[in-house]
C-alpha positions as CSV (number, residue, x, y, z in Angstrom):
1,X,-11.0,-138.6,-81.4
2,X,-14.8,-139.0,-82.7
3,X,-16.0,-136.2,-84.6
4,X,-19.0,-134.5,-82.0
5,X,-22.1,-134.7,-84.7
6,X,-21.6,-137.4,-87.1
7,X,-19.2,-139.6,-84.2
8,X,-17.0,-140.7,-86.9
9,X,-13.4,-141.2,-86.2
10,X,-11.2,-138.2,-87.2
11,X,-8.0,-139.0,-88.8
12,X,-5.5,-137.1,-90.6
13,X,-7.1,-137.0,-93.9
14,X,-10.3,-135.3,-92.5
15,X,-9.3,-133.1,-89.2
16,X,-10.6,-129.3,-89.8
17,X,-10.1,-126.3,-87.3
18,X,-13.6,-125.4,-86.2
19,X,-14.0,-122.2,-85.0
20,X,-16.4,-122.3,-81.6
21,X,-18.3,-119.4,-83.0
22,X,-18.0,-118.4,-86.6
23,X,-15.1,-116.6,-88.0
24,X,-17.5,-113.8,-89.5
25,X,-18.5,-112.7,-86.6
26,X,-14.8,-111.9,-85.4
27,X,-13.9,-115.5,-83.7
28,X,-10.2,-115.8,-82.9
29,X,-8.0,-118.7,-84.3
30,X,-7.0,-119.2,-80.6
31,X,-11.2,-120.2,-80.0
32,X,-11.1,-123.6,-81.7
33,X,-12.1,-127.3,-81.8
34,X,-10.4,-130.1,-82.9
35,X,-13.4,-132.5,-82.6
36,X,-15.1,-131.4,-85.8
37,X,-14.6,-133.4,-88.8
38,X,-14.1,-131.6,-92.0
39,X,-17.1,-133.3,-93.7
40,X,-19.0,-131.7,-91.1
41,X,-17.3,-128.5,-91.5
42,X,-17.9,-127.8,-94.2
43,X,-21.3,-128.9,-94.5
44,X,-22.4,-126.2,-91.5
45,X,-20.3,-123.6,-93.6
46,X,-22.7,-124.1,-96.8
47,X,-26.1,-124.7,-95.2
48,X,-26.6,-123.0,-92.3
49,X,-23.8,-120.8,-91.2
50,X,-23.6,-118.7,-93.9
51,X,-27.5,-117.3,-93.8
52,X,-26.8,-115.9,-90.5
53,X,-23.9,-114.0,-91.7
54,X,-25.2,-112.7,-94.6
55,X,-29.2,-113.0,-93.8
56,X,-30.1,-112.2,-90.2
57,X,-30.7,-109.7,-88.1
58,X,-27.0,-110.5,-86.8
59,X,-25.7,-111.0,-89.9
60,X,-26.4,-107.1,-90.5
61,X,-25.1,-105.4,-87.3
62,X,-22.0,-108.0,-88.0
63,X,-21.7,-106.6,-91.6
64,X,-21.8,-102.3,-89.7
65,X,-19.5,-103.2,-87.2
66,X,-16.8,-105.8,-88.5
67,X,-17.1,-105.8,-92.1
68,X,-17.9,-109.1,-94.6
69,X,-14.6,-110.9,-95.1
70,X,-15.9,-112.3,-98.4
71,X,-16.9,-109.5,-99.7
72,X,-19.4,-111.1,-102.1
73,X,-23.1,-109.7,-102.4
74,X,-25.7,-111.9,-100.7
75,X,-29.5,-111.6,-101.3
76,X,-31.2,-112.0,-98.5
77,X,-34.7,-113.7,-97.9
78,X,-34.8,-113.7,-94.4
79,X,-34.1,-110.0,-93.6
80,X,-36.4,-107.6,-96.0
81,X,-35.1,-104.0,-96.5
82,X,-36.8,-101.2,-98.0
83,X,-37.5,-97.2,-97.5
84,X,-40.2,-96.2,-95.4
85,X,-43.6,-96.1,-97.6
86,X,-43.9,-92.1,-97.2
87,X,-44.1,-89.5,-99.2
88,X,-40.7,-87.5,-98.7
89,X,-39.4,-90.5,-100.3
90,X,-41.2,-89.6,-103.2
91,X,-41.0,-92.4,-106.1
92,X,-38.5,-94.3,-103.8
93,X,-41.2,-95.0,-100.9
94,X,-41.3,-98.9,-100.4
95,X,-39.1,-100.3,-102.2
96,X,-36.7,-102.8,-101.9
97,X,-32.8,-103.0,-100.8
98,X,-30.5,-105.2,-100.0
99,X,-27.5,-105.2,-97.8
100,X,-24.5,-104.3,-99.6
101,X,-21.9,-107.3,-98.2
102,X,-19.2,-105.6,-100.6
103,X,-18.9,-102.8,-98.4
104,X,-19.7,-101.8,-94.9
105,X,-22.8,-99.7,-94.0
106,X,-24.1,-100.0,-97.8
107,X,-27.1,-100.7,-99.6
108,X,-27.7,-102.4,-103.0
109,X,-31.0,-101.1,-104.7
110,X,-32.2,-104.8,-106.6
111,X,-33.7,-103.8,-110.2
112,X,-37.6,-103.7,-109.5
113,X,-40.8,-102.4,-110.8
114,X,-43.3,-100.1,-109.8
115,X,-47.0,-101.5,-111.5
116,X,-50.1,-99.0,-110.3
117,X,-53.0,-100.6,-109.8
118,X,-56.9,-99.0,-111.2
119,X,-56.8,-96.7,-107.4
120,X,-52.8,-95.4,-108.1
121,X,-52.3,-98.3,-105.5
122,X,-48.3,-99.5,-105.9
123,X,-47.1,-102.9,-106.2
124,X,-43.3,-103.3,-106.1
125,X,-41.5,-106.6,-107.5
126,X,-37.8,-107.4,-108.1
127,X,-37.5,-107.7,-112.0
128,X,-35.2,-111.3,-111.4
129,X,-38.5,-112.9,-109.7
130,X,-40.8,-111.6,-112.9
131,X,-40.9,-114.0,-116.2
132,X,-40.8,-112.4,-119.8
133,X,-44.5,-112.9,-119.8
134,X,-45.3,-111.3,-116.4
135,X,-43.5,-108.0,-117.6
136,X,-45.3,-108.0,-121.3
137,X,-48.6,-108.2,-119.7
138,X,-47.9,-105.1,-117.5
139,X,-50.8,-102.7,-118.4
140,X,-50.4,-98.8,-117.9
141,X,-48.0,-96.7,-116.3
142,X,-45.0,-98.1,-114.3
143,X,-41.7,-97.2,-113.0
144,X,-38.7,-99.0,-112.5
145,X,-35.8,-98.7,-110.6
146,X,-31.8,-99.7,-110.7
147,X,-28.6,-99.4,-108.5
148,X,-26.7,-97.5,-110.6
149,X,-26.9,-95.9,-114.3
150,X,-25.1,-99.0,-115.7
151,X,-28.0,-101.3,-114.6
152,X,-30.3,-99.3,-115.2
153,X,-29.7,-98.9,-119.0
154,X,-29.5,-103.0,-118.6
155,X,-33.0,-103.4,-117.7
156,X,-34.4,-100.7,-120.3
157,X,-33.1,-102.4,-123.0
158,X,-34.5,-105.3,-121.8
159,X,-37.8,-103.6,-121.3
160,X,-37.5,-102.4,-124.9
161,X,-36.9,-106.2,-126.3
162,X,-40.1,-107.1,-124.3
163,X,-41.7,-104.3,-126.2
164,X,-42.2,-101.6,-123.6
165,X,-41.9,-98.3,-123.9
166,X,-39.4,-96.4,-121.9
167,X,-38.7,-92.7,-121.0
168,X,-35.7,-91.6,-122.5
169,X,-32.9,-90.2,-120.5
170,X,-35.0,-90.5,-117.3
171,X,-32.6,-92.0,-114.2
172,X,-34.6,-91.9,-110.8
173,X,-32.8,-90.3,-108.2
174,X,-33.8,-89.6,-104.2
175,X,-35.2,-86.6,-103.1
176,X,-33.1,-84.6,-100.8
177,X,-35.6,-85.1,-98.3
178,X,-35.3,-88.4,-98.2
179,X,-31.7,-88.2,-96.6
180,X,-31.3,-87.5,-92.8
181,X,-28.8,-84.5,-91.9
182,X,-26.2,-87.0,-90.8
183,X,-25.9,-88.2,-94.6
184,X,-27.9,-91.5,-93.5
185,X,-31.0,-92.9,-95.2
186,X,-33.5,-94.4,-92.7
187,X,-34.6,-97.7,-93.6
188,X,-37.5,-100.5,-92.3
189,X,-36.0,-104.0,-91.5
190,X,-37.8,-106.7,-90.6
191,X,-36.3,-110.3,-90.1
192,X,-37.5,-114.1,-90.2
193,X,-36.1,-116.2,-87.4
194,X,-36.7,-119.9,-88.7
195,X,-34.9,-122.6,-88.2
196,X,-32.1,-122.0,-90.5
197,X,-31.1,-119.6,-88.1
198,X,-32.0,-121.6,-84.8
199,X,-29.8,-124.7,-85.6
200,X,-26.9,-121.9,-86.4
201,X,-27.6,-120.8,-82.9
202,X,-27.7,-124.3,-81.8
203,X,-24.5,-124.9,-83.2
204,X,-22.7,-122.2,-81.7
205,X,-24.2,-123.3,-78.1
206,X,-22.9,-126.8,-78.7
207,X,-19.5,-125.9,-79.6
208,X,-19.6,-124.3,-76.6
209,X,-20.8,-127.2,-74.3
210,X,-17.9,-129.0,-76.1
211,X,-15.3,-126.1,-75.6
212,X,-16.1,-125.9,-71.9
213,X,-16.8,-129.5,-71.2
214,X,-14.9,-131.1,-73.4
215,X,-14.9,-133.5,-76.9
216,X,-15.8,-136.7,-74.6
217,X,-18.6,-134.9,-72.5
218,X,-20.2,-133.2,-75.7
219,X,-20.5,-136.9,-77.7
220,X,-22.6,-138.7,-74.5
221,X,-25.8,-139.9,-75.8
222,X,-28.1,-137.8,-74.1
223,X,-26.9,-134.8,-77.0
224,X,-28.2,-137.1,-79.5
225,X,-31.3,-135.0,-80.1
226,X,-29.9,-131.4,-80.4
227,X,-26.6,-133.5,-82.6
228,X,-29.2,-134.5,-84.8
229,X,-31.6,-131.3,-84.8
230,X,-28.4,-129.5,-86.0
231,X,-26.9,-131.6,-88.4
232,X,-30.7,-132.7,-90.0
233,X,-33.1,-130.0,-88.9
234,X,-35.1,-133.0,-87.1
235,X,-37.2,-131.4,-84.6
236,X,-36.7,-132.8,-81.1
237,X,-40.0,-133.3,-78.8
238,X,-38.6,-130.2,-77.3
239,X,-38.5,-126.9,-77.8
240,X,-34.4,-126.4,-79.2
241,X,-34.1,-123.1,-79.0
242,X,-36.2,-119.8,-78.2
243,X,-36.1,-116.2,-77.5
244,X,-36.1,-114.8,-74.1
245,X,-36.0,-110.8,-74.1
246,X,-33.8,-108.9,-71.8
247,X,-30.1,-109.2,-71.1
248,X,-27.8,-112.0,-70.1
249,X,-25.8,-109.9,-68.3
250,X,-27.2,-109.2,-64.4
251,X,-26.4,-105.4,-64.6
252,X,-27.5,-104.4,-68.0
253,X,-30.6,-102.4,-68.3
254,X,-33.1,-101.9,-71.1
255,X,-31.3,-99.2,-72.8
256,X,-27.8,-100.3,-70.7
257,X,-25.0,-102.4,-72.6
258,X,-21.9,-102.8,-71.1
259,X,-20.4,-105.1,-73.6
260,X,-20.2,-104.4,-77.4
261,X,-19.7,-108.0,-78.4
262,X,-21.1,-111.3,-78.4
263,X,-21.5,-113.4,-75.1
264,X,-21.9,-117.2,-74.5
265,X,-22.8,-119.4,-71.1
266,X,-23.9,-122.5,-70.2
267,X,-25.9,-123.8,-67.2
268,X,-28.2,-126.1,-65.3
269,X,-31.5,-125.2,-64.9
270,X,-33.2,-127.8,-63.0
271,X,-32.4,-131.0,-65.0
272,X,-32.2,-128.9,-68.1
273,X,-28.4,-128.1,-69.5
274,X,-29.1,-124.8,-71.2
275,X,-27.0,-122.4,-72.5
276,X,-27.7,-118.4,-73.4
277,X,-26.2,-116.9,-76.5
278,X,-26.0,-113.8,-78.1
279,X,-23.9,-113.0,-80.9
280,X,-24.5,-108.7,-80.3
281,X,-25.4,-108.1,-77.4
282,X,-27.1,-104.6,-78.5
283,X,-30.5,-105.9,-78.9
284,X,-33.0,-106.4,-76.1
285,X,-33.3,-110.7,-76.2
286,X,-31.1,-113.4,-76.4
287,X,-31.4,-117.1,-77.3
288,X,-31.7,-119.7,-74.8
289,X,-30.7,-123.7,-76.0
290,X,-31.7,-127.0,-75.0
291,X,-29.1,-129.2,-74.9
292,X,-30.2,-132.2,-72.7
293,X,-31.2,-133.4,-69.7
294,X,-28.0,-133.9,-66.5
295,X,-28.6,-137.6,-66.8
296,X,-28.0,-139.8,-63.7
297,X,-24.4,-138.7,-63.0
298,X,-24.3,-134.8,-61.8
299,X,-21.9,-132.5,-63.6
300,X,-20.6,-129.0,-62.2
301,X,-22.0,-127.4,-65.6
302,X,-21.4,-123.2,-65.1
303,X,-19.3,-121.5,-67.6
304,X,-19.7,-118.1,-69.4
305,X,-17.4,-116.1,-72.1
306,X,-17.8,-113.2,-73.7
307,X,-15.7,-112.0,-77.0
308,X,-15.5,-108.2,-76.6
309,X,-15.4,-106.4,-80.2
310,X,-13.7,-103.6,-79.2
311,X,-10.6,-105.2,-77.5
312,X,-10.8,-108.3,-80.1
313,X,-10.0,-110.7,-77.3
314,X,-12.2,-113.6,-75.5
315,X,-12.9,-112.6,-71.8
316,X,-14.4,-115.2,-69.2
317,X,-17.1,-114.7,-67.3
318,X,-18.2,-116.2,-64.0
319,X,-20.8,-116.2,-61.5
320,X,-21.9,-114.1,-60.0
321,X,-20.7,-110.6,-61.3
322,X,-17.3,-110.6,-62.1
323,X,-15.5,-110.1,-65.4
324,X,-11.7,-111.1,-66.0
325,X,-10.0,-108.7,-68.1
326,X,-6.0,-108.3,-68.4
327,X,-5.6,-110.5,-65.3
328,X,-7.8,-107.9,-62.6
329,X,-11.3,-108.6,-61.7
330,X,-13.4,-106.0,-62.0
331,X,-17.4,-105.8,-61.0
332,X,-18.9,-104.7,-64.1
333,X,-21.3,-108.0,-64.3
334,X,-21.7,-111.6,-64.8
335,X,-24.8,-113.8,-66.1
């Protein structure tokens, strides 16, 4: 057994249990590879898997419906949070958040300040990306924010050491109005898709091809080019992977899901193996893969699964509407 992106042998000393999708996102232990070296492993785990679980637009609808399983907080660059820049906010419009990983369907308020500029114009910063000179040559009035009373007191006292003066006794708080009657605060997001995120996606669509097809059919040569775009970042003369919007599923509509979940196929189109992925299926696009070209010897490449959140259970798909679930076929849709 060769390891699928680095083609070393795998031996006892360095076999790992590769999940085919990752385990944040609710993979079972029974959706595994065994032709995944741990080197390998764990090398996708540190670099690439883990912004999409903590820093993508999938990493936060993973975080409100499953949960984080590490429970540690993340700070995310790729996905930027913050309250709506309007004025029943009141000294909370625009600033920043983060997702709280701790817990589900939290925030984290960063410590920031507010500078005003010669207008009353605002500019927002996080205090951990300001230097002890950048904060002594603030000039006139500011604000500044914290999560909680304990870290707020944190960053006064620093204030104070850096020699500015500080309100006494004054904690910021949000208006009532700022809360929706639900109990919910509305927030903007707005995510980066770069290609931290695209070989992640990329991964997930091989260890596909190699779950459906096999270890020996995923290690041919013609993968070479998406092995190497996801284990270096090295940028193919073809497009890898892009965004198509709509469904993969025939029968879904606009504002239609039938499946709450996270759905995976692969396909020929033309000469092209591709494979479409989505790991919610609740917003309107998906990601399409290259993998490689059919080469000279055809291959019967159609496969599709789904992993439905609610039942916690993988459920194959196949063409051209038809859904398995607890051994009766049912047609709800296919791909």
């Amino acid at each position: 057994m060769k390891c699928i992106y680095c083609k070393n042998d795998i031996t006892e000393s360095n076999k790992s249990t590769e999940h085919v999708f990752p385990e944040a996102f609710g993979c079972p232990d029974s959706w595994i590879l065994d032709c995944v070296c741990r080197d390998c492993n764990n090398e996708f785990g540190g670099s690439i898997e883990r912004y999409l679980a903590g820093d993508s637009m999938e990493g936060l609808w993973r975080l409100q419906k499953i949960g984080s399983r590490s429970k540690k907080p993340v700070r995310q660059t790729r996905i930027k949070i913050h309250i709506p820049d309007e004025d029943r906010y009141g000294e909370f419009r625009g600033i920043i958040l983060y997702a709280d990983f701790t817990q589900m369907d939290s925030l984290y308020l960063p410590a920031q300040i507010i500078t005003f500029g010669v207008n009353g114009e605002r500019k927002i910063t996080l205090i951990e990306k300001m230097t002890d000179g950048e904060i002594k040559n603030i000039t006139g009035r500011f604000e500044f924010f914290a999560h909680n009373e304990k870290e707020y007191n944190q960053v006064a006292e620093h204030l104070k050491e850096l020699g500015k003066k500080i309100e006494e006794g004054k904690i910021n708080r949000l208006p009532e109005t700022a809360i929706n009657k639900d109990g919910k605060l509305e927030v903007q997001i707005e995510g980066v898709m770069d290609s931290i995120i695209f070989r992640t996606i990329a991964k997930i669509a091989f260890n596909y091809l190699a779950k459906s097809k096999g270890a020996n059919y995923a290690l041919d040569h013609k993968f070479d080019s998406i092995r190497d775009y996801i284990k270096s970042g090295n940028k193919p003369n073809f497009e890898v992977v892009k965004i198509e919007k709509g469904h993969i599923l025939a029968e879904e509509t606009k504002n239609q899901y039938l499946l709450e979940g996270h759905i995976f196929t692969i396909e020929t189109r033309g000469d092209d193996i591709i494979s479409k992925i989505t790991l919610t299926n609740a917003f309107n696009f998906y990601y399409v893969v290259y993998l490689g070209k059919i080469g000279l010897i055809w291959h019967d490449i159609k496969s599709g699964h789904a992993y439905s959140l609610k039942e916690d259970k993988i459920i194959s798909l196949f063409s051209p509407t038809f859904l398995i679930m607890k051994s009766k076929l049912r047609r709800i849709f296919g791909y």
